[in-house]
N, CA, C and O atoms as a GROMACS GRO file, in nm:
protein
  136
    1UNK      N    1  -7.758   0.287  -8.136
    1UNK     CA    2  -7.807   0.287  -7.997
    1UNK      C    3  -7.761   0.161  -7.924
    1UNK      O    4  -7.695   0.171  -7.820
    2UNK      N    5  -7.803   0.012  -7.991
    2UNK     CA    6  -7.765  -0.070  -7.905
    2UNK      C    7  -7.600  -0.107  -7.894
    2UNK      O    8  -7.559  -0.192  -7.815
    3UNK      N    9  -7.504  -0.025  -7.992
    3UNK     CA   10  -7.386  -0.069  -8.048
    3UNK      C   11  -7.337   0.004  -7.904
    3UNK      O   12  -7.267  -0.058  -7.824
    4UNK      N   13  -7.390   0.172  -7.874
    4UNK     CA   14  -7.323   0.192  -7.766
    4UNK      C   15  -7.376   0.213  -7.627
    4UNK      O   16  -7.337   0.299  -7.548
    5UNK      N   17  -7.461   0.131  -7.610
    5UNK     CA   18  -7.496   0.046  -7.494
    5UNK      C   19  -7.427  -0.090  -7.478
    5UNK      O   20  -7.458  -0.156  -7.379
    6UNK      N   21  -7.348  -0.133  -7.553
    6UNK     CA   22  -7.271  -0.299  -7.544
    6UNK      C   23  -7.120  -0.183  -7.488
    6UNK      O   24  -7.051  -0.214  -7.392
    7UNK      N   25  -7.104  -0.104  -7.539
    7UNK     CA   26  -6.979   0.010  -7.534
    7UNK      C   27  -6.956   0.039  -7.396
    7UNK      O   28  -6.848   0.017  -7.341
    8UNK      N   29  -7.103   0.110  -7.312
    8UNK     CA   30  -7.091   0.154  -7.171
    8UNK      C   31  -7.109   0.032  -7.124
    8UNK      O   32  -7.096   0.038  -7.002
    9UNK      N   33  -7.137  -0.100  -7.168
    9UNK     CA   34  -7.146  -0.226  -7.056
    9UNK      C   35  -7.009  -0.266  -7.054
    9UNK      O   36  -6.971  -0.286  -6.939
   10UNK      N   37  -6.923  -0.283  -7.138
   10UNK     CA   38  -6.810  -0.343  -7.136
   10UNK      C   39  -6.709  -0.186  -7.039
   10UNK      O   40  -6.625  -0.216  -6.953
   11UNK      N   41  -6.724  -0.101  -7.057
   11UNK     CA   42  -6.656   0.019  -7.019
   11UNK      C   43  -6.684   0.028  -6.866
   11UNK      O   44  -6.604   0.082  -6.790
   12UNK      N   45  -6.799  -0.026  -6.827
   12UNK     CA   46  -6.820  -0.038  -6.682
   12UNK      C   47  -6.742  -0.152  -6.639
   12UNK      O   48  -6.645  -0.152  -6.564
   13UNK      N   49  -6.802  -0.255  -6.698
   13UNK     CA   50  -6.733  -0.372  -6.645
   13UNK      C   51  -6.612  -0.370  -6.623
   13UNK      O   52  -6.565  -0.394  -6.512
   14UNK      N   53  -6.548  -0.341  -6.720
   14UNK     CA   54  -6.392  -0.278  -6.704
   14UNK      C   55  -6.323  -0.238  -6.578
   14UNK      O   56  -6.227  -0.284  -6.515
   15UNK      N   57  -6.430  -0.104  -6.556
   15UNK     CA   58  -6.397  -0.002  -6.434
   15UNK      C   59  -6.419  -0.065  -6.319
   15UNK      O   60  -6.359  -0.024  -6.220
   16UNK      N   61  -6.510  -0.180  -6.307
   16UNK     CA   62  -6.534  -0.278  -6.186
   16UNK      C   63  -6.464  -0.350  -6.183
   16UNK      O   64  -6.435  -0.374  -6.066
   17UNK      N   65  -6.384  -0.439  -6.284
   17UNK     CA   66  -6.257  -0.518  -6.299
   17UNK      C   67  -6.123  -0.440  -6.209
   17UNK      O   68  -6.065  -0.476  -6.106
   18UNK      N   69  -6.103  -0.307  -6.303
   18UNK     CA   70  -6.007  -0.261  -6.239
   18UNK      C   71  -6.007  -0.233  -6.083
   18UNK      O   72  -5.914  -0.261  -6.008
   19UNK      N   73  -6.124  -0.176  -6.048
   19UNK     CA   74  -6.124  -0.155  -5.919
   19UNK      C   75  -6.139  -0.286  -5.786
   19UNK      O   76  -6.105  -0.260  -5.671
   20UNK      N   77  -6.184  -0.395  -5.819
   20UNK     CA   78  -6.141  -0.498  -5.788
   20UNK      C   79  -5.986  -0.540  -5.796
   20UNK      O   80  -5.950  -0.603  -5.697
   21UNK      N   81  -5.889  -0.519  -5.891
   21UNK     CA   82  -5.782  -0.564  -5.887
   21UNK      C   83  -5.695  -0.492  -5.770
   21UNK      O   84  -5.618  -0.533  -5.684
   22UNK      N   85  -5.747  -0.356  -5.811
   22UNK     CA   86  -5.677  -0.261  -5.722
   22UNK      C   87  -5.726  -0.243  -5.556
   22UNK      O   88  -5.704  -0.145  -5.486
   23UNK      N   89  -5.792  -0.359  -5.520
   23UNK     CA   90  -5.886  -0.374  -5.428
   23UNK      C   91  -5.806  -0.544  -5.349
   23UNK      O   92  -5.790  -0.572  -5.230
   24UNK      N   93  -5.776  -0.618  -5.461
   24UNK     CA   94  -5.650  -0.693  -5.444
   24UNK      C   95  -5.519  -0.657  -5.414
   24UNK      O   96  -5.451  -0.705  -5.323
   25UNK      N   97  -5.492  -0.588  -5.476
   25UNK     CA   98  -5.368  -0.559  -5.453
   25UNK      C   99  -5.314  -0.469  -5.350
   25UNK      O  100  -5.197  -0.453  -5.315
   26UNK      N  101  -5.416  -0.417  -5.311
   26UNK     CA  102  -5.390  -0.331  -5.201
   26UNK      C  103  -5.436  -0.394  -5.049
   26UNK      O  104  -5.425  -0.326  -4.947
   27UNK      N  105  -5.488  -0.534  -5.048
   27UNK     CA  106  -5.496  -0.640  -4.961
   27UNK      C  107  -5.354  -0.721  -4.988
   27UNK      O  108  -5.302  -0.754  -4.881
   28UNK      N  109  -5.305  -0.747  -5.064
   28UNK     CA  110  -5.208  -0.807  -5.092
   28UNK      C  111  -5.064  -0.721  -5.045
   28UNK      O  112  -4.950  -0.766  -5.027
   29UNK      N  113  -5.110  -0.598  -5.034
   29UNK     CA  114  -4.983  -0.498  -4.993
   29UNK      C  115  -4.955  -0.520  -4.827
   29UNK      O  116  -4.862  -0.552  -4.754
   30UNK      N  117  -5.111  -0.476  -4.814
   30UNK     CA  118  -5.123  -0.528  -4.650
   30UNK      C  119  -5.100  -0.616  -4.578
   30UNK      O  120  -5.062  -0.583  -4.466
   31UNK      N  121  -5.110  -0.733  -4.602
   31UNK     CA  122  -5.054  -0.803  -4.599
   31UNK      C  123  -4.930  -0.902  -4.596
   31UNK      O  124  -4.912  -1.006  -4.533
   32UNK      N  125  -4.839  -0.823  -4.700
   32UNK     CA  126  -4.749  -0.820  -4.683
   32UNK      C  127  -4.643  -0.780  -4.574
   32UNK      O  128  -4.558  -0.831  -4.500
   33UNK      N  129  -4.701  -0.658  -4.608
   33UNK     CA  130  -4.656  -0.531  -4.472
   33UNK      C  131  -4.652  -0.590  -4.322
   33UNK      O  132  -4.553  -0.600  -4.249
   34UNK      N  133  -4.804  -0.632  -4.293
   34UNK     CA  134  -4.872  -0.657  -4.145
   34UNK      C  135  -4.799  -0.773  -4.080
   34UNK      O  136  -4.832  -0.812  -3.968
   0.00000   0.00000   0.00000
């Protein structure tokens, strides 16, 4: 139980990482562009 609750915390975090980067980078595109 608690092994995969550490599983979906890191698996979220992840998905919030990524979507932050891709949240960068797509300011960073704009930017470019503008």
């Amino acid at each position: 139980m608690c092994k995969k609750l550490c599983i979906l915390l890191i698996f979220s975090k992840l998905k919030v990482a990524k979507l932050l980067i891709n949240k960068y980078h797509m300011h960073n595109l704009y930017t470019i562009f503008a």
